[in-house]
N, C-alpha and C positions, 0 to 999 in steps of 0.2 A: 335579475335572477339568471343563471347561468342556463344557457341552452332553451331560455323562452327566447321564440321568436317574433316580432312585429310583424301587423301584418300588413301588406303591400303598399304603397303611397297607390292613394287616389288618382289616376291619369287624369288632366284635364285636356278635352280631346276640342282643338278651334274648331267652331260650328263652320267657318269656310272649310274645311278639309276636305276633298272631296272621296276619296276615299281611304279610310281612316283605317289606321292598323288596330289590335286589339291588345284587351289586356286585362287580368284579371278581375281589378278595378278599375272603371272610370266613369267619367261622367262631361255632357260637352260642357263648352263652356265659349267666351271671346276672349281671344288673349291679346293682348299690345305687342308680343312679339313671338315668333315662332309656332308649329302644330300640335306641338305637347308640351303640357310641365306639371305640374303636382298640383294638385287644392290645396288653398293657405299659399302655396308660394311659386303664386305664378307670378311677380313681381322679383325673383331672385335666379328662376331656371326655367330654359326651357331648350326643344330640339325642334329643329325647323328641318324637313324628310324633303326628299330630293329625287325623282325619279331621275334618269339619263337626260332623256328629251326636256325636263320642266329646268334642271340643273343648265343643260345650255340655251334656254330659252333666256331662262333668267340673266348668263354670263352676255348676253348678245343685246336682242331687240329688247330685254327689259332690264338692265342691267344697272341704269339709275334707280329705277324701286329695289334689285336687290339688296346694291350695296344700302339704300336708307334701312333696310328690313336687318344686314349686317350692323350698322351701326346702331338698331334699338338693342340687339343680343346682347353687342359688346356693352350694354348697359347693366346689366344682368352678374349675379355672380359666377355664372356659371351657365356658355350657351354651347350645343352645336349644333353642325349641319350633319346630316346622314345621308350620303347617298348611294342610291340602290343600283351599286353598278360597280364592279372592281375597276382598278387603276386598268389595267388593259385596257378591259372592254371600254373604258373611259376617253382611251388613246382612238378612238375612232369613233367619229361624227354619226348622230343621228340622221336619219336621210333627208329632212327638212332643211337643216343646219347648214351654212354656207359658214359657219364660224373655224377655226382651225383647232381639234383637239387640245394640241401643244400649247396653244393660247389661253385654250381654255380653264387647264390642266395649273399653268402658271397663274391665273386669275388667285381660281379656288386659294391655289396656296400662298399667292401672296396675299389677301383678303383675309385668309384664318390667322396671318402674324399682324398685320395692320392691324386687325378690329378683336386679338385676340379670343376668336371663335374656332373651337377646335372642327376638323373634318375630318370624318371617318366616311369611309367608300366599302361598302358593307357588301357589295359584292350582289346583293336581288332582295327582293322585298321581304320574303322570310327573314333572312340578316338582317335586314335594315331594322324590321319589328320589333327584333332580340337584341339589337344593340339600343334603338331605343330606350325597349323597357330595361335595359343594364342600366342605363345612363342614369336613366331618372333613380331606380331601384339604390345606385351607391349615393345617388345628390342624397335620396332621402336617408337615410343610414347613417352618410357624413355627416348630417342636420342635427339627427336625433342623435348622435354621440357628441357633438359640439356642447362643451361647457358653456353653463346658462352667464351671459354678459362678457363672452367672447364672440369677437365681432366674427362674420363669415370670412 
């Protein structure tokens, strides 16, 4: 019917998050990969949230669990990474970080063509929240307009 509107996909919000952005609906949940995806299809999407500090933590001293955590996305029809930080501000090391921005910079993006995981650098946590809930908001939209026994 013309100009009804659905209402919101369900957030499923990982019970490790530690802290969890919001949204109009959600509910926790464990998910296999990533901090958010939809109820019913958490086995098809999800977005894995990135502060500065946790994004080069991950590219460094933890960087074999990320890339494993990159390749469950890349399983997925649809994953990304959000991180809460613009490209600048991203061009310069957290004060912990012995890693080299430029290096790091290079990882992210060669990592989102390898494991085809999209990355979006959302600029601070409000961003980060709102691109989130976009993400998910057009996954479920595309879902529900997908003709019934057309593949994703």
């Amino acid at each position: 019917m013309p100009g009804k509107r659905e209402a919101p996909p369900v957030v499923v919000i990982d019970t490790r998050e530690q802290t969890p952005y919001r949204f109009a609906r959600s509910v926790p949940g464990t998910l296999a990969a990533g901090d958010y995806s939809i109820q019913g299809l958490e086995d098809r999407v999800a977005i894995e949230r990135k502060t500065k500090a946790d994004a080069f933590n991950s590219l460094g001293r933890d960087r074999k669990r990320f890339e494993r955590e990159m390749e469950r996305l890349s399983a997925l029809d649809y994953a990304a990474v959000v991180i809460e930080a613009g490209v600048p501000d991203f061009l310069s090391a957290p004060p912990f970080s012995r890693m080299n921005p430029k290096a790091a910079i290079n990882s992210v993006l060669a990592w989102s063509v390898k494991y085809r995981v999209c990355v979006f650098f959302a600029g601070d946590r409000r961003h980060g929240n709102a691109v989130t809930a976009r993400l998910l908001e057009k996954y479920w939209r595309y879902h529900l307009e997908r003709p019934k026994g057309r593949p994703a």
